[in-house]
N, CA and C of each residue as an Amber inpcrd file, in Angstrom:
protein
   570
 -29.5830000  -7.4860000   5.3940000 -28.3250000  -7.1610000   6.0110000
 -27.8530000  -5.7940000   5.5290000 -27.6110000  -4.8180000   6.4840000
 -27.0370000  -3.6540000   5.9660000 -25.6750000  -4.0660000   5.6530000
 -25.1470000  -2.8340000   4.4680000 -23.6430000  -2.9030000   4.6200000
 -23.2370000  -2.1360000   5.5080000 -21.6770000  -2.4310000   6.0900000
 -20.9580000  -1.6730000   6.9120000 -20.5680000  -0.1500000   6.3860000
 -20.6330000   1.0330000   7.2130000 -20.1310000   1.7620000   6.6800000
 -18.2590000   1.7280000   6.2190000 -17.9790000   2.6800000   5.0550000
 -16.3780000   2.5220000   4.6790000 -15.9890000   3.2070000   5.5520000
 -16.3130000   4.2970000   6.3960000 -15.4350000   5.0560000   7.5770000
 -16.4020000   5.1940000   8.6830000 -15.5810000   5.8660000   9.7370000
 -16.2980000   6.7280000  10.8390000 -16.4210000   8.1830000  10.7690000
 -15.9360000   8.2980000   9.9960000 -15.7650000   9.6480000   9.8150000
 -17.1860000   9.7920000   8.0720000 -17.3830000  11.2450000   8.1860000
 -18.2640000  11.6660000   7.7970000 -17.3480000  11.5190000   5.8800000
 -18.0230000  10.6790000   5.4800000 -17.9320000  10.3550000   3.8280000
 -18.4910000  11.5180000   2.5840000 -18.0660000  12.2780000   2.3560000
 -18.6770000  13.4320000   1.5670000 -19.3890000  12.7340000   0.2660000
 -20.6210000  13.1690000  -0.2310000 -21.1330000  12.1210000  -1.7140000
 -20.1610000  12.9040000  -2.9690000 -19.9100000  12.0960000  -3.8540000
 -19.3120000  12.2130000  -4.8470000 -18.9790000  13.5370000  -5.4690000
 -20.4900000  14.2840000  -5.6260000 -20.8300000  15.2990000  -6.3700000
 -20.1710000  16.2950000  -5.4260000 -20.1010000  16.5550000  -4.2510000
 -19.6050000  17.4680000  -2.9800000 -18.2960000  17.3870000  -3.1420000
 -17.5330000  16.4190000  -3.6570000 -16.0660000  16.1170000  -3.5930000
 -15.3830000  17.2600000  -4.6340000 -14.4690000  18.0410000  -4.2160000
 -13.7300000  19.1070000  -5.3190000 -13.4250000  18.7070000  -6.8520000
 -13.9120000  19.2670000  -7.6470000 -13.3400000  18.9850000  -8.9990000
 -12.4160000  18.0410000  -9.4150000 -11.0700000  18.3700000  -9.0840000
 -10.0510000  17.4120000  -9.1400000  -9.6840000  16.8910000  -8.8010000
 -10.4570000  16.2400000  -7.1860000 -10.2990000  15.0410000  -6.6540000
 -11.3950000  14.0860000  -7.3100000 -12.2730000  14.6920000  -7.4100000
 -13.8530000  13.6320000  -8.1510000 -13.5700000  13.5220000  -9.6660000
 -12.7390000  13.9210000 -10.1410000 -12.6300000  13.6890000 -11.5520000
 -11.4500000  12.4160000 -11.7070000 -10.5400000  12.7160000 -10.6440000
  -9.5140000  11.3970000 -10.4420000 -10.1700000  10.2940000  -9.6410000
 -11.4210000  10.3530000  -9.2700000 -12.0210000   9.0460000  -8.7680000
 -13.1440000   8.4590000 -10.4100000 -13.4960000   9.5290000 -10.9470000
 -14.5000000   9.0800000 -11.8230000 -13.2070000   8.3380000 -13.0180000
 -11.9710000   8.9520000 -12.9110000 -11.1880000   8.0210000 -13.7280000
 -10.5020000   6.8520000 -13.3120000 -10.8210000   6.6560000 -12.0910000
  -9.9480000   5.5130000 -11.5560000 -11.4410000   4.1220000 -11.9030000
 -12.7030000   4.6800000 -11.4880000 -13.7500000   4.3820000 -11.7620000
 -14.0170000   3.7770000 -13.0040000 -13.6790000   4.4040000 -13.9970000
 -13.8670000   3.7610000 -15.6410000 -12.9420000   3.0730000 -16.3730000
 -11.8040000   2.6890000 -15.2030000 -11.1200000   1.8850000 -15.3520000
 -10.9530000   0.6470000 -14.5300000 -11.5000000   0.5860000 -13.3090000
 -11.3010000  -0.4720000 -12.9500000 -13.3000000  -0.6430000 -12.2590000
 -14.0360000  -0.1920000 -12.8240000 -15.5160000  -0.5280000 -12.3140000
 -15.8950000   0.0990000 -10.8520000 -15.1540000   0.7740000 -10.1540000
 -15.1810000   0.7620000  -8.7970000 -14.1700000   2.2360000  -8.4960000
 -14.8190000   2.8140000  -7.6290000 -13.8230000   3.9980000  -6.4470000
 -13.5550000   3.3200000  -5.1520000 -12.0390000   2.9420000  -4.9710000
 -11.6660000   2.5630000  -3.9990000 -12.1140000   3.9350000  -3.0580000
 -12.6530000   2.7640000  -1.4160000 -13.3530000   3.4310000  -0.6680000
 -12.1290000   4.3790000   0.2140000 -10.8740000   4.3000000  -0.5100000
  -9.9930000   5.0510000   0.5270000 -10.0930000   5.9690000   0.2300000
 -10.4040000   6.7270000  -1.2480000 -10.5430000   8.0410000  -1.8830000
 -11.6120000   8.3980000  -1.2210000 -12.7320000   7.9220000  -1.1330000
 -14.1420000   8.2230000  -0.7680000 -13.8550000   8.6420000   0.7010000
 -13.7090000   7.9790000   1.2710000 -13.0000000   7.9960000   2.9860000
 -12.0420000   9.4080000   3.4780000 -10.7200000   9.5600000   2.3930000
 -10.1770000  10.3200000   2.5990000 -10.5300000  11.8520000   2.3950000
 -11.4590000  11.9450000   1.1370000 -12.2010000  12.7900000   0.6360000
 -12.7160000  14.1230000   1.7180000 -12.4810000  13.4170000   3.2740000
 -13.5520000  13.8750000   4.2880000 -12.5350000  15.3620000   4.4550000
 -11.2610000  15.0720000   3.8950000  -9.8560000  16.3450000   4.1380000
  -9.4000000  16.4020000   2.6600000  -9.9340000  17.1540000   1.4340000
  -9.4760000  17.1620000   0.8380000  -8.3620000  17.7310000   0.3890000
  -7.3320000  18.8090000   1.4400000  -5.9140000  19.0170000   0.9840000
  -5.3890000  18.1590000   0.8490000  -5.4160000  17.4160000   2.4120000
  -4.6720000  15.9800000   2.8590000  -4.7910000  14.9670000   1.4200000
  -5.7540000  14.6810000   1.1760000  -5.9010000  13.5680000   0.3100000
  -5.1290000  14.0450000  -0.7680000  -5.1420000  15.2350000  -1.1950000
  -4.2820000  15.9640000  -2.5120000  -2.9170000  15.6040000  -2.1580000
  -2.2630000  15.9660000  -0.8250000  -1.1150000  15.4910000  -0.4140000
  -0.7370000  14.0370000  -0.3660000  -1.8400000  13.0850000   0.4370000
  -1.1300000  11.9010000  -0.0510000  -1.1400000  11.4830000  -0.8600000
  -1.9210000  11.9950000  -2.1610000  -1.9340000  11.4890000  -3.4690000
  -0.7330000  12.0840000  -4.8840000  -0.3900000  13.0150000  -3.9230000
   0.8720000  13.4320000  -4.8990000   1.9560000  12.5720000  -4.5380000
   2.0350000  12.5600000  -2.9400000   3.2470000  11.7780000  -2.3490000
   2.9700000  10.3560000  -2.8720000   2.6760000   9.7520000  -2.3280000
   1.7410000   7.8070000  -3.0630000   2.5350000   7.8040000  -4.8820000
   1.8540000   9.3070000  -5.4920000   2.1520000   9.1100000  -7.1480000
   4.0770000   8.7190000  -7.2460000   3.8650000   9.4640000  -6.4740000
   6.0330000  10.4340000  -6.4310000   6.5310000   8.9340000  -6.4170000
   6.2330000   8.1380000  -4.8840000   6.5720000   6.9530000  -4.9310000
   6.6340000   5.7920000  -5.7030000   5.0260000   5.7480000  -5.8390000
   4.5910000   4.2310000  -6.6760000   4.3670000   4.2090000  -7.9020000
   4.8370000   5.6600000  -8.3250000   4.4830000   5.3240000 -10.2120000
   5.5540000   6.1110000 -10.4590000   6.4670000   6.6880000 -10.0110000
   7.8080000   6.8460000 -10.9480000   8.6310000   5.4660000 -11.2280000
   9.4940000   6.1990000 -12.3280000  10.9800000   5.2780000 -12.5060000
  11.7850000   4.9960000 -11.4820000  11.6290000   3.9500000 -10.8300000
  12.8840000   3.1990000  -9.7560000  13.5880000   1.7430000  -9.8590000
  14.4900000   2.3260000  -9.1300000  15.5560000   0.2550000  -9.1790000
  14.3220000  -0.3040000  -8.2070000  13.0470000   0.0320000  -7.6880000
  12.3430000  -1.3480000  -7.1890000  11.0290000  -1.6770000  -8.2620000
  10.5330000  -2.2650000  -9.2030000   9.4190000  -2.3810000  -9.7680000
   8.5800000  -2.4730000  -9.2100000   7.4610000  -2.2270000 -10.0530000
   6.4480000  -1.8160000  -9.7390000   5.8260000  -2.9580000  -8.3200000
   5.9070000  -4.4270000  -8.7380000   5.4100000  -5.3530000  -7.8690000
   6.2520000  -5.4860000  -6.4740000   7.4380000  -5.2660000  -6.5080000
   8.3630000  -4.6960000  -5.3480000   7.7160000  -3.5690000  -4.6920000
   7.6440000  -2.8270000  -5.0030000   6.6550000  -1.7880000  -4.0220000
   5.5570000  -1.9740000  -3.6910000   4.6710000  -2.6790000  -4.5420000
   3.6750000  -2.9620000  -3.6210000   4.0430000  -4.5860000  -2.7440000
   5.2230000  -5.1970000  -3.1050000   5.6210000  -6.3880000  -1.6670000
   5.6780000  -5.6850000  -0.3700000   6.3610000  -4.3930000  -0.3290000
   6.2750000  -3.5530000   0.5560000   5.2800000  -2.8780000   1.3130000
   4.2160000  -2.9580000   0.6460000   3.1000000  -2.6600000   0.9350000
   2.3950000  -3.3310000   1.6810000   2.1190000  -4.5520000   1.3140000
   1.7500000  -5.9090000   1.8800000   1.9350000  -6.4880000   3.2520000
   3.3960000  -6.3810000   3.1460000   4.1730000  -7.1430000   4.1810000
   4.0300000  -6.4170000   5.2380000   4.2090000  -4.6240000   5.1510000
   4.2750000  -3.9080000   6.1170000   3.1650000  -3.6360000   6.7210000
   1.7140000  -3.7790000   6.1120000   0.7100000  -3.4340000   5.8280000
   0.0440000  -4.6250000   6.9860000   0.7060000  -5.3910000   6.9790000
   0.0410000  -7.1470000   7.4740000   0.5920000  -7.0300000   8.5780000
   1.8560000  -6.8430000   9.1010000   2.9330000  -6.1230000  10.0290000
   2.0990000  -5.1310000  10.8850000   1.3790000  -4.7720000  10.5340000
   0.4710000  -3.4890000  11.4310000  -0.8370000  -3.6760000  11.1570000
  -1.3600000  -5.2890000  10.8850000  -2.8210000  -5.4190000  10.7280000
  -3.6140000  -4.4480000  10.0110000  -3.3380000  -4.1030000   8.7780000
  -4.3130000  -2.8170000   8.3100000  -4.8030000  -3.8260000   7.1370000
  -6.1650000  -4.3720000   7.5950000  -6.8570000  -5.1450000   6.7960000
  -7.0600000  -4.3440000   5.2310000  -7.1200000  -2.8630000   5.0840000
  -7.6580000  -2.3440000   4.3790000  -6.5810000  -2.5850000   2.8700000
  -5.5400000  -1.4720000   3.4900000  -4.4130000  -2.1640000   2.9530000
  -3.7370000  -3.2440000   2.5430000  -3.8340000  -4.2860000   3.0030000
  -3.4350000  -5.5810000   2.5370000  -4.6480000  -6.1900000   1.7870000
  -5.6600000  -5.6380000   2.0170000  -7.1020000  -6.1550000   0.8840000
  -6.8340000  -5.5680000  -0.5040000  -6.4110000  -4.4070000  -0.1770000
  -6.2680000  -3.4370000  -1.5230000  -5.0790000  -3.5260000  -2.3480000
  -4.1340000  -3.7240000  -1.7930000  -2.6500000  -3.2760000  -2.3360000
  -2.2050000  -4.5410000  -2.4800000  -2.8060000  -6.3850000  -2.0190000
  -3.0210000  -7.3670000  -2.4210000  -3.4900000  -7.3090000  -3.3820000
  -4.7160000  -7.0970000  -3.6520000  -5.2480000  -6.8130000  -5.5440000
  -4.1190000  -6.4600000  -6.1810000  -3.6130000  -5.4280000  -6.2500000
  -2.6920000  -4.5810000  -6.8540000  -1.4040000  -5.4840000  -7.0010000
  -0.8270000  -5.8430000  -6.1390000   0.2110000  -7.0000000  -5.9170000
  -0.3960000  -8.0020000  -6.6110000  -0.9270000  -8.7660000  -6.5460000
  -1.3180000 -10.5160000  -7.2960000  -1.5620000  -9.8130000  -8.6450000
  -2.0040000  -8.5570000  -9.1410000  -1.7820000  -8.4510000 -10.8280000
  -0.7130000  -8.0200000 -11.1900000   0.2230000  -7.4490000 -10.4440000
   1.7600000  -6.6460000 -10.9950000   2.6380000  -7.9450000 -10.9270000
   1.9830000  -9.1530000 -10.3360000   3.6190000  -9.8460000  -9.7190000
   2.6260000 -10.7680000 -10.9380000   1.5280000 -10.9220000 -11.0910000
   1.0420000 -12.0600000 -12.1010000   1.0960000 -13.2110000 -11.1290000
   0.8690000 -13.4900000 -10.0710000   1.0400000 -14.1420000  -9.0280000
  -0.1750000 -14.5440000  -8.0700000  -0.9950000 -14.7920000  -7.9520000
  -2.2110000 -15.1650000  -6.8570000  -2.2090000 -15.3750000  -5.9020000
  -0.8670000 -15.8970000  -5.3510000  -0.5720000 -16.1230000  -3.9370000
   0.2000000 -15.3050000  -3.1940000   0.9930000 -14.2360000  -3.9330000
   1.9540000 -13.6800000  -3.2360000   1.6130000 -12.4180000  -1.9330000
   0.1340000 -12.4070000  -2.3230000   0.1150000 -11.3320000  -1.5990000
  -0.4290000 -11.6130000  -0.0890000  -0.8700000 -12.9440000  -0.2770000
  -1.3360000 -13.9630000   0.7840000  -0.4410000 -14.0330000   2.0590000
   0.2640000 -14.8170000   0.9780000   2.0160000 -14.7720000   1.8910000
   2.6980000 -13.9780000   2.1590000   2.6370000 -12.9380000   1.8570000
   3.3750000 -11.5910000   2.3980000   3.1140000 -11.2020000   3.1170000
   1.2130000 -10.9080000   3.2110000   0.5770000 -10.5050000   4.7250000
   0.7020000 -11.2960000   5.9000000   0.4540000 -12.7780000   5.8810000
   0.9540000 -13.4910000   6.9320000   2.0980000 -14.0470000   7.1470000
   3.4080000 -14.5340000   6.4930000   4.1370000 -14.8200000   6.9460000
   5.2500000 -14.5250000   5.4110000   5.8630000 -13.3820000   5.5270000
   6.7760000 -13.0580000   4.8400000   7.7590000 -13.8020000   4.6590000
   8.0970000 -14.3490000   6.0720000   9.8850000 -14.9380000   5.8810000
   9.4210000 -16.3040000   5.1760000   8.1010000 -17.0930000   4.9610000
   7.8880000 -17.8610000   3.7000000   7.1220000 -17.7270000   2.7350000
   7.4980000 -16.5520000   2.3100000   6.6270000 -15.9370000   0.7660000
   7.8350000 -16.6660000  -0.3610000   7.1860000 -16.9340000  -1.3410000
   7.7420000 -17.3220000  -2.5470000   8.7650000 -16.0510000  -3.4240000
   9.2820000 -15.7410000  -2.3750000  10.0050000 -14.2380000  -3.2140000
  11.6290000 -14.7550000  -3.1910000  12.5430000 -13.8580000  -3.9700000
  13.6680000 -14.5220000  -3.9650000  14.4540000 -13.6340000  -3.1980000
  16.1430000 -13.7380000  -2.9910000  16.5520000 -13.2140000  -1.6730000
  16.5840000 -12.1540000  -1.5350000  16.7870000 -11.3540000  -2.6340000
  16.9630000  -9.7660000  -2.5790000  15.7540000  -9.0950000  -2.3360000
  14.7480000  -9.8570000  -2.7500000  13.1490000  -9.6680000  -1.9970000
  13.2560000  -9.6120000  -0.4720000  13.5550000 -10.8980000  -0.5100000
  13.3340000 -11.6040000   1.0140000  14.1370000 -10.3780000   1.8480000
  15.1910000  -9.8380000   1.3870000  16.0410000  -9.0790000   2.1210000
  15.2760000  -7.4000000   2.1140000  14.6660000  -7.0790000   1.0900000
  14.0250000  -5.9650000   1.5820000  12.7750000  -5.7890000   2.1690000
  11.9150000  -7.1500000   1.9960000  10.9040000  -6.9970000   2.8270000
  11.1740000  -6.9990000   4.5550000  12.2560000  -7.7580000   4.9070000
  12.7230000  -7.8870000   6.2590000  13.3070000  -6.6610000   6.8090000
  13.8570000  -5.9700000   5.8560000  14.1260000  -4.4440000   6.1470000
  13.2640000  -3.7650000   6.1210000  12.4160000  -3.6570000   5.5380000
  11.0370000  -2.6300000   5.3260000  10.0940000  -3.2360000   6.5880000
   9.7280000  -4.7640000   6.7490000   9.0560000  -4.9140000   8.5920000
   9.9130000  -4.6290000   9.4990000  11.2890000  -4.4290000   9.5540000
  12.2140000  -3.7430000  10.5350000  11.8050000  -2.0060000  10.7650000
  11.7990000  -1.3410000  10.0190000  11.5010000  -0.3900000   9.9080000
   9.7690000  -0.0660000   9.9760000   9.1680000  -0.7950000  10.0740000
   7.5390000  -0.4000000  10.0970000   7.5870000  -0.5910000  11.7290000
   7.9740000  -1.9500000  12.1340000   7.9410000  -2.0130000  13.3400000
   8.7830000  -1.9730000  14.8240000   9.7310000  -1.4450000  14.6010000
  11.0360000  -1.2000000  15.5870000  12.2120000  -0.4220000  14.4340000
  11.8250000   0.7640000  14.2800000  12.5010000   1.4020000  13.5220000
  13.5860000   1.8540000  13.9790000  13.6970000   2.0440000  15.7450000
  14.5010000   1.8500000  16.3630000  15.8340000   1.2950000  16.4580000
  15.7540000  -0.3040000  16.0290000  16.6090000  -0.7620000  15.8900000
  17.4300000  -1.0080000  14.5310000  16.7580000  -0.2610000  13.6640000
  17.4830000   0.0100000  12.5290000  19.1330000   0.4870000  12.5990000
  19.8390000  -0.5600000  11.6880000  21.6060000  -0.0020000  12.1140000
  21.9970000   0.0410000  10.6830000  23.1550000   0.2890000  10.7020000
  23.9280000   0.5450000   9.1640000  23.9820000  -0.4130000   8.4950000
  24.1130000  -1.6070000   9.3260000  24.6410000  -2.9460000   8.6720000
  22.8410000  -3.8500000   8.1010000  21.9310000  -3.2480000   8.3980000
  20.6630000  -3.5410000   7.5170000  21.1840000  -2.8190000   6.2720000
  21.2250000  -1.5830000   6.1280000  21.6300000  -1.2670000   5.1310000
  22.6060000  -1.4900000   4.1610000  23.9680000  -2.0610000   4.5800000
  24.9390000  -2.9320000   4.0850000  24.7710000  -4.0710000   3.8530000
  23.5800000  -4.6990000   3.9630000  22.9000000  -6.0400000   3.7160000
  21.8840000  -5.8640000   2.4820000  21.2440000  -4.6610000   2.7250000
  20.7010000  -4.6870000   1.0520000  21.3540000  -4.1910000  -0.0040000
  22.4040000  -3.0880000   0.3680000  23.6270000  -2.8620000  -0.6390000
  24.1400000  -4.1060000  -1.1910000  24.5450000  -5.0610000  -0.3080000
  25.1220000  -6.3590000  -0.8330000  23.9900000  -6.9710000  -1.7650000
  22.9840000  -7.0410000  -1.7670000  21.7220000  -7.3400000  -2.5150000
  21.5900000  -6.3540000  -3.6000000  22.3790000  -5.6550000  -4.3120000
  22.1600000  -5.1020000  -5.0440000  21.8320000  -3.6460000  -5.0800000
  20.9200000  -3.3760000  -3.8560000  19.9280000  -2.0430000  -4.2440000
  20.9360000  -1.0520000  -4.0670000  20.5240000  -0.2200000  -4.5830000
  21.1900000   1.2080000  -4.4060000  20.9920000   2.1660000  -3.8800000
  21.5070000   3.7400000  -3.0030000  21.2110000   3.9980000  -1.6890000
  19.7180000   4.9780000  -2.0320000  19.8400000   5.0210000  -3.3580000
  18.2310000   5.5200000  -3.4920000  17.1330000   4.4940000  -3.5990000
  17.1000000   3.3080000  -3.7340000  16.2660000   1.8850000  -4.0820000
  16.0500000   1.9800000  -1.9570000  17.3210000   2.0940000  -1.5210000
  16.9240000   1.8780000   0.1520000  16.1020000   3.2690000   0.6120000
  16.4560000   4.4580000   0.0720000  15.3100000   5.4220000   0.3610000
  13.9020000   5.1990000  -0.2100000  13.4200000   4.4030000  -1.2860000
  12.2890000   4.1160000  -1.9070000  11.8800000   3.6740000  -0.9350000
  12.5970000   2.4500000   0.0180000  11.8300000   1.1670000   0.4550000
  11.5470000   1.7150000   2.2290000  12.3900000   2.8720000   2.4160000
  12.0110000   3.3130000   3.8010000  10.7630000   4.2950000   3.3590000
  11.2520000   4.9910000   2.4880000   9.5620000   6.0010000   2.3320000
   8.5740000   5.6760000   1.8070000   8.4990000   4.1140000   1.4460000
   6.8710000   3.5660000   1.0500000   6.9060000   3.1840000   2.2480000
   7.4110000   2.3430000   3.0290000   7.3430000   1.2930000   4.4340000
   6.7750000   3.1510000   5.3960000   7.2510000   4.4330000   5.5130000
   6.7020000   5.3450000   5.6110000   5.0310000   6.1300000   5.7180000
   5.0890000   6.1470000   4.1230000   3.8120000   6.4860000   3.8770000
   2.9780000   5.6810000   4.1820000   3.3260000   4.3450000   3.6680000
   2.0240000   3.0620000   4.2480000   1.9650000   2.5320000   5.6280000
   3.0440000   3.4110000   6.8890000   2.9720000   3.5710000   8.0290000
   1.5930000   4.3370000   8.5540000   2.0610000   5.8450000   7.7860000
   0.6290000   6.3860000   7.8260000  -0.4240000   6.4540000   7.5190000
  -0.7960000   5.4040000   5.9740000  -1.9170000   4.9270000   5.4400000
  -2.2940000   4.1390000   6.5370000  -1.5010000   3.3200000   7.3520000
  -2.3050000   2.0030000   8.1230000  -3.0570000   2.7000000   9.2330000
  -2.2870000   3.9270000   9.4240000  -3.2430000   4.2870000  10.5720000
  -4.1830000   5.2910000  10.8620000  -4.2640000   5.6670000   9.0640000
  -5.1480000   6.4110000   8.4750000  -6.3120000   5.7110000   8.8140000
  -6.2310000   4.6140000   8.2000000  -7.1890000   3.0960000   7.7560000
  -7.4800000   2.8550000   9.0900000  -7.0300000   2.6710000  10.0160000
  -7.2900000   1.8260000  11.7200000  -8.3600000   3.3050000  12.1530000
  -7.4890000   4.2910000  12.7510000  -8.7600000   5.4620000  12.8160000
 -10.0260000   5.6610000  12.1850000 -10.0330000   5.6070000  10.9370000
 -11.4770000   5.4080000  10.1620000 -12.0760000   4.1510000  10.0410000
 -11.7210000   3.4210000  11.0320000 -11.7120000   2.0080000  10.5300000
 -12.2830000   1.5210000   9.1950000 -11.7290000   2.0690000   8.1700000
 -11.7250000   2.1360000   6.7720000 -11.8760000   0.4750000   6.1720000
 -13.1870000   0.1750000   5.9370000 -13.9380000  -1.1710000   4.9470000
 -13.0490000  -0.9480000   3.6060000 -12.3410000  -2.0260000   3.1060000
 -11.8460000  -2.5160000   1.5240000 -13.3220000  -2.7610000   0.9150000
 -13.1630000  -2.2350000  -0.3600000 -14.0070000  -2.2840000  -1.8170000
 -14.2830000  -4.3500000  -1.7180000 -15.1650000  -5.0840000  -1.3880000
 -15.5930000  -6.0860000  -1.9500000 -14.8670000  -6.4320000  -3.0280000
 -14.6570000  -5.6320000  -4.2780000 -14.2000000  -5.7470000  -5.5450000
 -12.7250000  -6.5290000  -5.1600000 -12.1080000  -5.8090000  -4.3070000
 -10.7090000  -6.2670000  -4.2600000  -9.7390000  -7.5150000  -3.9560000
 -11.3920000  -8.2180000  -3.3710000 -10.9790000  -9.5210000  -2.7350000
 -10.8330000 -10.6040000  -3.6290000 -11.3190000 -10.2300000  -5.0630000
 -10.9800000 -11.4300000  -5.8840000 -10.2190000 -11.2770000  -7.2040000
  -9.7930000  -9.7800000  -7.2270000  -8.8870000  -9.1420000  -8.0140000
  -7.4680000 -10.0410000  -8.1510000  -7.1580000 -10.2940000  -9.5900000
  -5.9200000 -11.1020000  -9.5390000  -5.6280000 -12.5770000  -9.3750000
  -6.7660000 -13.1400000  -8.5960000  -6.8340000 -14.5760000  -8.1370000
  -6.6960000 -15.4260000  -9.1490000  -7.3960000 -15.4670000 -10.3270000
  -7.2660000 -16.3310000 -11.5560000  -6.3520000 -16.3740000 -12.6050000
């Protein structure tokens, strides 16, 4: 059985990849056994990839009122919301070890409004699939609904510009029809 290729698009080999993009895969590499195939994939534009990888950092690894496992719920939910298998394979790993949780990321991709999350969850994931998918109908009073939940009007800019970026990851991922790392599917489970 062959494997599937990770893109459609033309995959550059490792060694071809610029300095400081291949040196941030060989370290992501010796830490978790594996180069997620989105680096490899994206690799094919390496400004771009420099760009979404500064933007992605800005988001998902600074100091914010959403933790770390909150952003990637966002990920998940929105991710599942727009069928991007890749994404919800990947950022599921990532989710079931930040939340310490095995199931959550299950339930987020298919049916959010009964994920095991609590309300102020429940209330921004429903805002963040509002916004992935009829952004349109976004009104003030979503936003006065997670204010009442606590967040604050920068916690609601976090949760529109990951639900954002992982707008355009999903359809990064759908165009390349971008294969998840094997590795990822059992990441977290135990």
């Amino acid at each position: 059985m062959t494997e599937s290729p990770i893109s459609t698009f033309p995959v550059p080999a490792l060694e071809d990849i610029p300095e400081d993009l291949r040196s941030m895969m060989v370290g992501i590499q010796e830490k978790t056994g594996f180069i997620p195939n989105v680096f490899l994939a994206l690799a094919h534009r390496p400004d771009e990839l420099r760009s979404f990888m500064s933007y992605h950092d800005a988001l998902m690894e600074r100091d914010s009122g959403l933790s770390k496992a909150e952003r990637e719920m966002i990920v998940v939910a929105t991710s599942g919301a727009n069928s991007c298998m890749y994404c919800v394979v990947a950022h599921g790993a990532i989710l079931r070890i930040r939340a310490k949780n095995p199931l959550i990321a299950d339930q987020l991709a298919i049916d959010p409004s009964k994920a095991d999350v609590d309300d102020r969850q429940k209330a921004m994931i429903a805002f963040a699939i509002k916004l992935a998918r009829t952004p349109e109908d976004l009104e003030e009073s979503d936003h006065n609904l997670l204010r009442s939940h606590g967040f604050s009007d920068d916690d609601i800019w976090d949760i529109g510009a990951i639900t954002g970026l992982f707008a355009m990851s999903n359809r990064l991922a759908h165009l390349a029809s971008m294969r998840p790392n094997d590795e990822f599917l059992s990441m977290g489970r135990s």
